[in-house]
C-alpha positions in Angstrom: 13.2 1.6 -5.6 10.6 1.2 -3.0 7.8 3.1 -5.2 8.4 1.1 -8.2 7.9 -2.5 -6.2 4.9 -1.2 -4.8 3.4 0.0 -7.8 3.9 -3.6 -9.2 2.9 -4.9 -6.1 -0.2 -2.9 -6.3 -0.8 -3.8 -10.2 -1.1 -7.4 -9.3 -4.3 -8.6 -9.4 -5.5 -10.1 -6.3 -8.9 -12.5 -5.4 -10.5 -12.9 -2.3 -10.6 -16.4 -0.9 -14.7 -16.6 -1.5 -13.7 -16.5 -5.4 -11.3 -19.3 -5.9 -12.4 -22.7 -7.7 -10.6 -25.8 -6.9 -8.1 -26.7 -9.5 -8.3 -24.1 -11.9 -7.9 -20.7 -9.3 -5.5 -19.3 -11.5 -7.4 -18.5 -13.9 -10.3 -17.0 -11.5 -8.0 -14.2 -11.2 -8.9 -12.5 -14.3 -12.7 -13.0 -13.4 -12.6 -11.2 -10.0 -9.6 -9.2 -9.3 -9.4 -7.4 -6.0 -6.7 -4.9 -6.1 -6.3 -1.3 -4.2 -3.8 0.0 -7.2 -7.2 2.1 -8.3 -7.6 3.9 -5.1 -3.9 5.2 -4.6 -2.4 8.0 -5.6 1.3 9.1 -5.4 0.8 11.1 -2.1 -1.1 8.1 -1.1 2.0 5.7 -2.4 4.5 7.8 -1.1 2.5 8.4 2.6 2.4 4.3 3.1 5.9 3.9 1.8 6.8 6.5 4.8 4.1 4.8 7.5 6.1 1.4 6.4 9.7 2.8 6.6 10.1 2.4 2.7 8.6 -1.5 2.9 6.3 -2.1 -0.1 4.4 -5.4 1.3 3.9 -3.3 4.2 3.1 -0.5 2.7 0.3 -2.0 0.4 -1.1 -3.4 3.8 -1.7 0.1 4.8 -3.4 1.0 2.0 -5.9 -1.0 2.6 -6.1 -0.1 6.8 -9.2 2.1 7.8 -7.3 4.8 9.6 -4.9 5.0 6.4 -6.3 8.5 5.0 -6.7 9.7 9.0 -3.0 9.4 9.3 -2.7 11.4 6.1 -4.7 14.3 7.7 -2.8 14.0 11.0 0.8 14.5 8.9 -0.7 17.5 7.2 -2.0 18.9 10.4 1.6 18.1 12.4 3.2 20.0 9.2 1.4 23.1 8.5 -0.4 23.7 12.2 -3.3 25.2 11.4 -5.3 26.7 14.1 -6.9 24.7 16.6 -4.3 22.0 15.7 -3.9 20.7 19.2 -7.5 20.5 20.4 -8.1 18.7 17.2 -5.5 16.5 17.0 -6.2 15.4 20.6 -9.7 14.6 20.2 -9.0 12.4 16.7 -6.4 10.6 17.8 -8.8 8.8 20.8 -10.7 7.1 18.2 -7.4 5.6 16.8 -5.0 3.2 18.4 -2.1 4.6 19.8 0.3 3.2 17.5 -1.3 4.7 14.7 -0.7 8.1 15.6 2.6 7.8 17.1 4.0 6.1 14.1 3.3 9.5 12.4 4.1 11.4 14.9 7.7 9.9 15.6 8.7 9.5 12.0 7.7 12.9 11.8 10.0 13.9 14.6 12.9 11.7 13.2 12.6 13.4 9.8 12.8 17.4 11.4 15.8 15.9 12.7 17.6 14.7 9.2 16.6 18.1 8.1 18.1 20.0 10.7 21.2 17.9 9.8 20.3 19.3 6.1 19.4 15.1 5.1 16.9 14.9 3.0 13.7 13.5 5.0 13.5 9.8 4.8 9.6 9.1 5.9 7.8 12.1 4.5 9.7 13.3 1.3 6.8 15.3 0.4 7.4 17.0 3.0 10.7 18.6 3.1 9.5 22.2 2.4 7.3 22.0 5.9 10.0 20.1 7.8 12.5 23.1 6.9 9.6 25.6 8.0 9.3 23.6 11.2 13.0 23.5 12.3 13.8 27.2 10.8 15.9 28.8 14.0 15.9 25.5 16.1 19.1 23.0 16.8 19.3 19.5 16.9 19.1 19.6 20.9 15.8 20.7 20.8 14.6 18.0 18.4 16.7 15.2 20.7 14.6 16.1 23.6 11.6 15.7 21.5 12.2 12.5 20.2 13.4 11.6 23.7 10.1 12.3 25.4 8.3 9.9 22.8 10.7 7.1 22.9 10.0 7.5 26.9 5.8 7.5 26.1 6.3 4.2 23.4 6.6 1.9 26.3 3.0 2.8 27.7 1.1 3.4 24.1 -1.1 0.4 25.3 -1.9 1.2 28.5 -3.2 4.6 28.8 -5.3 5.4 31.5 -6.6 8.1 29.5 -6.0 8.1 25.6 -6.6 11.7 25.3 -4.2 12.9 28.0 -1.3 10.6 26.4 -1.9 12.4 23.0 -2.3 15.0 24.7 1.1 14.3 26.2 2.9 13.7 23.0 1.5 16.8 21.3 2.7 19.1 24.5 5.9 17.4 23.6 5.6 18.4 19.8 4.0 21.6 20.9 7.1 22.1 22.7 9.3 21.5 20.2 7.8 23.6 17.5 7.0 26.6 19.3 10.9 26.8 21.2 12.0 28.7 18.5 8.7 30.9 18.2 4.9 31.7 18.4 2.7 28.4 18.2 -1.1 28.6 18.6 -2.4 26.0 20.9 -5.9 27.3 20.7 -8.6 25.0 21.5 -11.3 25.1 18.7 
């Protein structure tokens, strides 16, 4: 399992390149390990696992990224929509590159769409119970022309003129989608 390779992927000690002595860098490792296994938790694990589509080196690369926790925060907020979502949501994701957002965005989008299909969720497993709150009274059309309307705004995730009107864009899409089947707050905060 993906988990379990990153775990031991993790566990591996690591050095950084300013540590290593000529022919005996092996055994510098135990001197000056640098490893991010002490900073992760399951949901963190299992939120990098998702980011990576279930690839462990990938997924311990994220880890270690800045915007790592962000994208935790943006999941939870695209989940459980707590007031002022939208606004806030906007505003965070223009000091973020595009494909940082999207990625959670369209996995998110792809896994209300196994769930609708009653498929267990295959990015955000820890997130099954808010996917099925999310699609509760909706059909797969709905969540098509969602994921439709992002694959469409992929091809210009570089070249924004504005960065806040294409997240914008994407969460009047999301917006759209979650709110079909009833009341959705878009208050700005």
């Amino acid at each position: 399992e993906a988990r379990v390779f990153l775990k031991k992927l993790l566990a591996v000690p690591r050095v950084s390149p300013m540590h290593r002595k000529g022919p005996n860098a092996a055994s510098s490792h135990a001197d000056h390990p640098v490893s991010v296994a002490d900073h992760a938790d399951e949901p963190d694990l299992d939120l990098a696992l998702g980011l990576s589509a279930h690839a462990p080196w990938a997924a311990a690369q994220l880890l270690n990224e800045a915007g790592f926790k962000e994208q935790a925060s943006w999941l939870k907020m695209l989940a459980h929509l707590p007031k002022g979502w939208f606004s806030d949501l906007a505003m965070r994701w223009t000091d973020h590159a595009p494909e940082q957002w999207f990625a959670v965005l369209e996995r998110w989008a792809t896994d209300l769409l196994l769930t609708l299909y009653h498929i267990e969720p295959f990015y955000f497993k820890d997130f099954q119970a808010e996917a099925q709150q999310r699609t509760r009274g909706k059909h797969p059309e709905q969540c098509f022309r969602l994921i439709d309307q992002l694959a469409k705004m992929k091809s210009s995730l570089r070249h924004p003129l504005n960065a806040r009107l294409h997240a914008e864009s994407a969460l009047i899409a999301y917006a759209g989608f979650v709110s079909e089947a009833g009341t959705v707050s878009l208050q700005r905060s």
